[in-house]
C-alpha positions in Angstrom: 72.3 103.8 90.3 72.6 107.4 90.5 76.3 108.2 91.8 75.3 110.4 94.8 73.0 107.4 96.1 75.7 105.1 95.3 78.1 106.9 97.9 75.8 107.7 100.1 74.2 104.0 100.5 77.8 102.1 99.9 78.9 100.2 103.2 81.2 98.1 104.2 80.7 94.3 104.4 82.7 91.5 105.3 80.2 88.9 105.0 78.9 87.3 101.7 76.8 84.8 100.3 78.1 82.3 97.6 76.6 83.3 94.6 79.2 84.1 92.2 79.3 87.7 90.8 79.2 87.4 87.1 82.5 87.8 85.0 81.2 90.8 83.3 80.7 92.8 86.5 84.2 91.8 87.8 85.6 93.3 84.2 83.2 96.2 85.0 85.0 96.8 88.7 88.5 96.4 87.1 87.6 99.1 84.9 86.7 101.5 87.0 90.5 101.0 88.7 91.8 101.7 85.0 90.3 104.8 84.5 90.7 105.9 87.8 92.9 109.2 87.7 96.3 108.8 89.4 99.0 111.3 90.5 100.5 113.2 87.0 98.5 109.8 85.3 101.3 107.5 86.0 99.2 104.7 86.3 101.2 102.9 88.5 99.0 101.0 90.2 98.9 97.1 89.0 96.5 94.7 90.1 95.9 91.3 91.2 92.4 89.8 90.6 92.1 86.6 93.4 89.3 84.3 92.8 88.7 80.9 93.9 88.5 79.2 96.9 92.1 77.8 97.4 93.4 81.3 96.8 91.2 83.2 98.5 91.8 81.1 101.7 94.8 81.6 101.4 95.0 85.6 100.7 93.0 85.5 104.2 95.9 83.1 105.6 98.3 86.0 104.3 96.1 88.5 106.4 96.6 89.8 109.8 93.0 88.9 112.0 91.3 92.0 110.2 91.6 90.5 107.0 90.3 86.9 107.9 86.9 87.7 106.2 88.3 87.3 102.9 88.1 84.1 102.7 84.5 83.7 101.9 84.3 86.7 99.5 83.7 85.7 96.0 86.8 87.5 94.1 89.4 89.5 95.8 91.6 92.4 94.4 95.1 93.3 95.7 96.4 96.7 95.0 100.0 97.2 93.6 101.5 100.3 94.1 105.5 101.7 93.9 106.4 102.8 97.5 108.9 105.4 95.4 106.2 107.1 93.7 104.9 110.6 95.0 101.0 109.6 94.9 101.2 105.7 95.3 98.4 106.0 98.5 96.4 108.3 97.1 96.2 106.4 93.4 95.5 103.2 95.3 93.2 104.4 97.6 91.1 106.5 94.4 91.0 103.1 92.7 89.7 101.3 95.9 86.8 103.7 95.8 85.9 103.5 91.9 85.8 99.9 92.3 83.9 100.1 95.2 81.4 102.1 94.0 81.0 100.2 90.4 80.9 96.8 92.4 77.8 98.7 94.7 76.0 99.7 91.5 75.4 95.8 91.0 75.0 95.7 94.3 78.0 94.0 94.8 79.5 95.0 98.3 82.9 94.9 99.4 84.9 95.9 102.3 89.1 96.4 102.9 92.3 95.7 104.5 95.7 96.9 105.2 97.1 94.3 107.4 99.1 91.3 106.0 102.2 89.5 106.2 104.3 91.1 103.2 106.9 88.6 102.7 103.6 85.7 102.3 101.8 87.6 100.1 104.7 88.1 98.0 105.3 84.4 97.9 102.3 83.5 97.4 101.0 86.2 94.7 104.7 86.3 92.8 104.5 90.1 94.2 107.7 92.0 92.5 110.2 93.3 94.8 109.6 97.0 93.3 105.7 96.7 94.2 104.3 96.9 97.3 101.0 95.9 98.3 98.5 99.0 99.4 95.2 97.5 99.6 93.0 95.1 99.1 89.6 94.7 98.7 87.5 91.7 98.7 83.8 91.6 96.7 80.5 89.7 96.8 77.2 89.3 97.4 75.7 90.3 100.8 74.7 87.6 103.0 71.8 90.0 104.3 70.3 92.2 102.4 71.6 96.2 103.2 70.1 98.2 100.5 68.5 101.4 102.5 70.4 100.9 105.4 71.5 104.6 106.9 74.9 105.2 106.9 76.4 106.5 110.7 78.1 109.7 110.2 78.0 113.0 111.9 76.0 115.8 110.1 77.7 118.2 107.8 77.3 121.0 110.5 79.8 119.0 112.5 82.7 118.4 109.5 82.2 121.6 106.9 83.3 125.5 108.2 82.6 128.2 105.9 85.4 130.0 104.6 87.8 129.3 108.1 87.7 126.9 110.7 85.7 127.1 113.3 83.0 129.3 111.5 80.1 126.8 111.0 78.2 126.0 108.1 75.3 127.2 107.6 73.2 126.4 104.0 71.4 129.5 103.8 74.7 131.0 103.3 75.4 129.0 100.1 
């Protein structure tokens, strides 16, 4: 899939069917996160790859109610990152979107979640007391099919200003 239409038809789903997504696609999302750029390429980031029923109910058991949904993905990845690094957010949130956007160009789709009980999911994921959980994303199959769907954002004329704020854009003028 061209990358442009992968960005622009990528959305965010938090309910799945139970086909299982091959092995070779979930190596193909985990290496997007590794060649993801990070902050002065520390590659701080570590991750957790959660698969399986058992565990996946229980990352969602780990979750706050936005994170329920996990349950019933097919693999799950949790993002490590060291609060004491200067670009920990920003490198985890760069990897989110590569794997994202690899898993969408097998039309795998994926959505995310920030709320959890930290001392649980250390517990239960043998989480080091140096890393902290950022993110974490869980992956499948769409129960319905969304390929084509529109995305609902505001046009560009709304976001972009030319040269200063306030001073809209206008195309022509590119």
């Amino acid at each position: 899939m061209d990358a442009c239409e992968c960005v622009l038809t990528k959305l965010d789903v938090r309910e799945f069917e139970s086909t299982n997504v091959p092995a070779e696609v979930k190596l193909k999302v985990l290496e997007a996160a590794r060649a993801t750029g990070s902050g002065m390429n520390v590659q701080a980031w570590r991750f957790i790859l959660v698969q399986g029923r058992e565990r996946l109910k229980k990352l969602a058991q780990n979750s706050t109610h936005t994170g329920q949904w996990v349950e019933h993905a097919n693999f799950a990845v949790i993002i490590l990152t060291n609060p004491k690094g200067g670009f920990h957010i920003i490198d985890a949130s760069r990897a989110t979107q590569d794997m994202q956007l690899a898993a969408w160009n097998y039309g795998v789709v994926s959505c995310v979640f920030t709320g959890f009980n930290l001392e649980a999911l250390r517990k239960d994921f043998s989480i080091p007391k140096e890393l902290a959980p950022s993110i974490i994303i869980g992956f499948g199959y769409p129960a319905e099919r969304i390929s084509g769907k529109k995305k609902n954002r505001k046009p560009l004329t709304e976001l972009v200003y030319l040269d200063q704020y306030g001073k809209t854009l206008d195309a022509k003028e590119l």
